[in-house]
C-alpha positions in Angstrom: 17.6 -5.3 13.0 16.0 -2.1 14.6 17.9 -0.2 16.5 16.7 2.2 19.9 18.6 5.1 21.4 17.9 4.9 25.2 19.7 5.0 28.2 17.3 4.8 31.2 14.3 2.6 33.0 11.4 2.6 30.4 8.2 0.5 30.6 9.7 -2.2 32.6 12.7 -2.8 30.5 16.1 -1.6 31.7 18.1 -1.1 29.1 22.2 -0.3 29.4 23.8 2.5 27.4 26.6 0.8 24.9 27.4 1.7 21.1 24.9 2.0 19.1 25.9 -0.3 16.8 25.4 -3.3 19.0 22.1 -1.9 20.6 19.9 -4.5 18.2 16.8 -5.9 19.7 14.4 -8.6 18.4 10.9 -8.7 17.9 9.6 -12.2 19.2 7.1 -14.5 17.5 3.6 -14.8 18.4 -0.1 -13.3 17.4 0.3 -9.6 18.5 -1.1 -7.5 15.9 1.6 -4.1 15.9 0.4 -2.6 12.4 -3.2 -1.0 11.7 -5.8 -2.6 9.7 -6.6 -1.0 6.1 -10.0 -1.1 4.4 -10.6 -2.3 0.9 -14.2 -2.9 0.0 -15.9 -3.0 3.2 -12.9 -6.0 3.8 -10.2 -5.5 7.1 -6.6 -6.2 5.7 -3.9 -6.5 8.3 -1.1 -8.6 9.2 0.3 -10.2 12.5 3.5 -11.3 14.2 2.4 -14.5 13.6 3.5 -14.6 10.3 -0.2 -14.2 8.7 -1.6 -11.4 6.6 -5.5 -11.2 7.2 -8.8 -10.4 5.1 -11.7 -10.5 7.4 -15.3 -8.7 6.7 -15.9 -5.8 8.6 -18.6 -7.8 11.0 -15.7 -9.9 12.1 -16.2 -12.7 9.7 -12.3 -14.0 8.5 -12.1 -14.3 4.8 -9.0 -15.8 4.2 -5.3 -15.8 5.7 -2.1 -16.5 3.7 1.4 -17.4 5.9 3.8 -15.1 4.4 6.3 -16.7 6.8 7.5 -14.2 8.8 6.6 -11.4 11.6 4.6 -8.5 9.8 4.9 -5.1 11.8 3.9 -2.8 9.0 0.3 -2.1 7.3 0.0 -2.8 3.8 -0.7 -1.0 0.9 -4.0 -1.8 -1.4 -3.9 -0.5 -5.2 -6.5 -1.7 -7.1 -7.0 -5.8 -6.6 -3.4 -5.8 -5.4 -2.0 -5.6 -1.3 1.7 -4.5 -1.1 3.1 -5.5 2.6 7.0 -5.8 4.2 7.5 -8.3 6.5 10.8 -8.8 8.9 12.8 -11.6 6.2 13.4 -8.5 3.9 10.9 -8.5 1.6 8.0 -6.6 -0.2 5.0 -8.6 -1.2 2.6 -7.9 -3.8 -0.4 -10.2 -3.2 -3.4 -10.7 -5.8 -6.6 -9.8 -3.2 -8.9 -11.3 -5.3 -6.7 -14.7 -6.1 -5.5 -14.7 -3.4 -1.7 -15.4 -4.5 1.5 -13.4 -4.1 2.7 -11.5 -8.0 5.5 -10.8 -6.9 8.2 -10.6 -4.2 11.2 -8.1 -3.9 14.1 -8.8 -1.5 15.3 -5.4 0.2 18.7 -5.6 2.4 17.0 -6.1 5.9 13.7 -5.8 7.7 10.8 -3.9 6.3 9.2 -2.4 9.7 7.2 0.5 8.7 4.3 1.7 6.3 4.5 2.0 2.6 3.5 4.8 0.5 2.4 5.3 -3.5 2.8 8.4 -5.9 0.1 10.0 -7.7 -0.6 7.4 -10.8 0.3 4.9 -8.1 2.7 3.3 -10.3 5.9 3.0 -7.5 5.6 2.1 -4.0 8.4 3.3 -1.7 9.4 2.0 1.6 12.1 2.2 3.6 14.5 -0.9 5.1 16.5 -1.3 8.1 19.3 -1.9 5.8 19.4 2.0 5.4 17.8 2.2 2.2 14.6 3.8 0.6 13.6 2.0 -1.7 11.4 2.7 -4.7 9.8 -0.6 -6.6 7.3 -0.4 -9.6 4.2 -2.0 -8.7 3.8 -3.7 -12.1 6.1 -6.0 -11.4 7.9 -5.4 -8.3 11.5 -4.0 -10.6 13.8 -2.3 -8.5 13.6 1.9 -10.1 16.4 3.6 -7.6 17.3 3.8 -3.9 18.7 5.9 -1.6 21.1 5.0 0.9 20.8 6.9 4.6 23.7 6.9 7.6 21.9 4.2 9.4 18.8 1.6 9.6 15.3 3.2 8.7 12.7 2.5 10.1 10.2 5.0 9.1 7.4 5.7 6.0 8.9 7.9 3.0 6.1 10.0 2.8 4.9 11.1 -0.6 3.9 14.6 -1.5 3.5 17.0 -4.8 6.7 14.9 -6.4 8.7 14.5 -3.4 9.9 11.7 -0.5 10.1 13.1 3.1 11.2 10.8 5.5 14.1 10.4 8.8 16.4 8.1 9.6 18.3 6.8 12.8 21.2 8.7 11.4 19.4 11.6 13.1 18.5 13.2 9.8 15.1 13.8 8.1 15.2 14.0 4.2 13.7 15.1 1.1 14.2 13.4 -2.5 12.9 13.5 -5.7 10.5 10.5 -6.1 10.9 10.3 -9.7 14.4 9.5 -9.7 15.9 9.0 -5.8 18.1 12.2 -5.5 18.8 14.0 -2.6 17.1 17.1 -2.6 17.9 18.6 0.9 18.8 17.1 4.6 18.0 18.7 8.1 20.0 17.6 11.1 18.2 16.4 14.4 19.9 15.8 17.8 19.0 12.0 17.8 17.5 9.1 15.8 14.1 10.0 13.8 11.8 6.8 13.5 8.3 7.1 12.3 6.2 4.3 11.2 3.6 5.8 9.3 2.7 8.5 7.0 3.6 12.1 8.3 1.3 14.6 7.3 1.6 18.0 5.1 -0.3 21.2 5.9 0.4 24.8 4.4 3.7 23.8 2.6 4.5 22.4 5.9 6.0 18.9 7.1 6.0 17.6 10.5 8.0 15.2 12.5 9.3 14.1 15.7 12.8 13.2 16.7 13.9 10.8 19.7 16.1 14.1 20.8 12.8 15.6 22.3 11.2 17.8 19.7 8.6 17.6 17.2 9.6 19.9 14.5 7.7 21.8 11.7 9.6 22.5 8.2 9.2 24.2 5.3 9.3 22.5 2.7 12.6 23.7 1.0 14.0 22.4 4.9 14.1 25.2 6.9 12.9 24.8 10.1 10.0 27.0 11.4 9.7 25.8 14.8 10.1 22.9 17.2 8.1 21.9 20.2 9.4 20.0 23.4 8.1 16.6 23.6 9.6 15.3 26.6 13.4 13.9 26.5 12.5 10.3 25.3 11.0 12.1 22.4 8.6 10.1 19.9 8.7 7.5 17.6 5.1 8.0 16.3 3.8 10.7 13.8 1.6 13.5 14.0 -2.0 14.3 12.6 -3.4 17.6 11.6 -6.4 18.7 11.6 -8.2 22.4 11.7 -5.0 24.2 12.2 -3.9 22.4 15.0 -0.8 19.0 15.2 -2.0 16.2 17.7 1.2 14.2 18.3 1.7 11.5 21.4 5.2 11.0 23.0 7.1 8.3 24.9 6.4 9.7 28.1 2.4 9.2 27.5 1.0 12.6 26.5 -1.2 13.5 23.6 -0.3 17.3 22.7 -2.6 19.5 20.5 0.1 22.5 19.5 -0.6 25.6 16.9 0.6 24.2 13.5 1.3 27.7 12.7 3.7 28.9 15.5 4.4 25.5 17.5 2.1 26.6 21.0 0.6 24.7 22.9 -2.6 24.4 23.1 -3.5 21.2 25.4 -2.0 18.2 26.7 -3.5 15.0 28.1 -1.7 12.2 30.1 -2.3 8.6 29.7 -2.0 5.9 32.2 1.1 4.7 31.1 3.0 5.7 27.7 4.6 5.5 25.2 2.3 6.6 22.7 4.1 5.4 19.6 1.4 5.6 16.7 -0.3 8.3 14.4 -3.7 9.7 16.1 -7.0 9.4 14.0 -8.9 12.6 13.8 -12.2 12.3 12.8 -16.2 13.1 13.4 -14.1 16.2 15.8 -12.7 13.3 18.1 -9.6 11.8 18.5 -8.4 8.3 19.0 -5.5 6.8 19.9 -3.5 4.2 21.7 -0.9 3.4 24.3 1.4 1.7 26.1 -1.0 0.7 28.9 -3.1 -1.5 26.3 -6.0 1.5 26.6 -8.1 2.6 23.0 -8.6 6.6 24.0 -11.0 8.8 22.6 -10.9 12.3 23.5 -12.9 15.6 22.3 -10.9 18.3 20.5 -10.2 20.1 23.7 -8.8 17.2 25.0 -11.6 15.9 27.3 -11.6 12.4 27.8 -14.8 10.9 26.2 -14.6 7.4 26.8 -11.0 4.6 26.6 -11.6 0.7 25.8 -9.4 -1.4 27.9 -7.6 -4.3 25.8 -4.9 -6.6 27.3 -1.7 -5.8 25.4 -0.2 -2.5 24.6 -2.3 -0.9 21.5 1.1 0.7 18.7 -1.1 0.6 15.8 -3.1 3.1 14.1 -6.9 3.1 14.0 -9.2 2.9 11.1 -12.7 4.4 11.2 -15.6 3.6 9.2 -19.0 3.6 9.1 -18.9 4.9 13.1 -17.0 2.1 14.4 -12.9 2.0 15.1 -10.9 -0.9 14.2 -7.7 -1.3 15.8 -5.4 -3.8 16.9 -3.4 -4.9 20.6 -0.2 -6.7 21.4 -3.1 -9.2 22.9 -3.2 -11.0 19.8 -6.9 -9.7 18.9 -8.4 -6.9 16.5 -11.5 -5.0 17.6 -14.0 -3.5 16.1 -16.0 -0.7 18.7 -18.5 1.9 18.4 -16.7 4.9 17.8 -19.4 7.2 19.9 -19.6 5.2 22.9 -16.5 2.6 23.0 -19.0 -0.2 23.2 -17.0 -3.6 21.7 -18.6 -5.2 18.8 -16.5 -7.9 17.9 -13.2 -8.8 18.4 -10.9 -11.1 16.4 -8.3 -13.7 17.4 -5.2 -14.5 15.7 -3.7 -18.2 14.9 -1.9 -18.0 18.6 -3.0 -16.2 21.5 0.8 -15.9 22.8 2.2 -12.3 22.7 4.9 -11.5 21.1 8.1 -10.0 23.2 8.4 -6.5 22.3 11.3 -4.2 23.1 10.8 -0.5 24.0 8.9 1.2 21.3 
């Protein structure tokens, strides 16, 4: 069960201050799509709360589904002719793409809410569990190498890079381990829960997160800190991207900051309609897209000028793909789009087995 740290009015949802042990809220059934798309040979692969993982051509056409059973709220993984996904019964698919048939299955100790990530000969995946565990599984044959227990649930991507996991937990502490082996490595201590969904990004020996205490923070990569920036006091639950020099990082409050990724500055901010922002921006073709709360697709200029936003009817948490200039993204409204990425002109969209939304709790 995922777990939030809040104690005030947020989108609509009051939501009363008690121990945080018993603060466990459920994700309902229904189509919403929470998780981006990936694309594996010109082929859309993306999963719904509906229980479905989805291939589906990149004009819209749907290939296939296959009913995994249960709610899927992370992105999967494709290596070679194989997807790896996590769905909310606890466990880690590995599904033959081409057959069309699950390989394997591993059983972690809870939910599996967030994104996946591979090493270098792509030979283990990792992924974390709301049980409190990292886990890392070889993706041969889905064998069980190490894990790593945390204070608390995990709900966040251990991010691979040069031989190392970085990832936080909702013990309030973000992490570094050896990914050969699962040992600890070094911790640093935040003021509040760190959740972040997908893959945080690396940039001159640098790592970058954000905490729900109100800061996105820059480390070395031996774990001392370098700077923080204040995000607002709901903080984030998203992750950053990095591009030219420069962090682009959305908060719970609704803003998109563009901040020095040398000394922490700011350097822009733009406010959405309604946040939070809870997903990794896109930087590409020098534009940025991302989504929000108030079920809006943005794309701004690198100087943070509004260039065009598509309207959907859900709140949009994923991340967005981009290829061959158009975006693909998905909404709480059960539906994944597919828009021109110049002039947020719709293309297509596609529908889910139900067109009922799933309840959501404050992201």
């Amino acid at each position: 069960m995922i777990e939030f740290d809040l104690s005030t009015e947020l989108i609509g949802i009051k939501v009363k201050k008690i121990k945080k042990e018993t603060r466990q809220v459920n994700f309902g059934y229904g189509g919403s799509i929470l998780n981006g798309p990936i694309i594996h040979g010109n082929i859309l692969y993306f999963g719904a709360m509906d229980g479905f993982l989805y291939a589906v051509e990149t004009n819209g056409k749907e290939l296939w589904r296959i009913e995994l059973g249960e709610r899927i709220n992370s992105s999967p993984l494709v290596i070679n002719h194989t997807l790896y996904v996590g769905c909310f019964n606890s466990y880690l698919y590995a599904i033959d793409i081409e057959k069309r048939e699950i390989k394997w299955q591993f059983r972690a100790g809870d939910s599996i809410l967030s994104d996946h990530d591979t090493n270098n000969s792509k030979d283990i995946i990792y992924f974390g569990s709301n049980d409190g565990n990292v886990y890392a599984v070889s993706t041969a044959n889905g064998k069980e190498l190490w894990r790593f227990k945390t204070g608390s649930n995990l709900n966040a991507c251990p991010s691979y890079y040069e031989g190392k996991l970085y990832f936080g937990s909702t013990d309030g502490y973000f992490y570094c381990l050896n990914a050969s082996n699962g040992k600890e490595m070094w911790r640093f201590k935040t003021g509040n829960e760190v959740m972040h969904r997908f893959k945080l990004p690396f940039y001159n020996g640098r790592v970058f997160f954000a905490s729900y205490d109100g800061y996105l923070y820059c480390l070395s990569l031996d774990g001392s800190e370098l700077w923080r920036f204040p995000i607002g006091k709901y903080g984030s639950s998203g992750s950053p991207s990095i591009a030219n020099g420069v962090v682009f990082h959305g908060d719970r409050e609704g803003y998109m900051f563009a901040i020095n990724a040398t000394n922490g500055s700011e350097l822009w901010r733009f406010k959405v309609d309604k946040g939070p922002i809870s997903q990794k921006p896109l930087i590409t073709c020098n534009k940025i897209y991302f989504g929000a709360e108030d079920g809006n697709l943005y794309c701004l200029s690198l100087d943070g000028k509004e260039l065009w936003r598509f309207k959907t009817n859900g709140l949009v948490g994923t991340h967005v793909v981009f290829h061959n200039n158009m975006i693909y993204f998905g909404s709480a409204d059960c539906h994944l789009y597919a828009v021109d990425s110049n002039s947020g002109k719709k293309i297509w969209q596609f529908t889910t087995s139900t067109l009922q939304q799933s309840y959501l709790p404050p992201r």
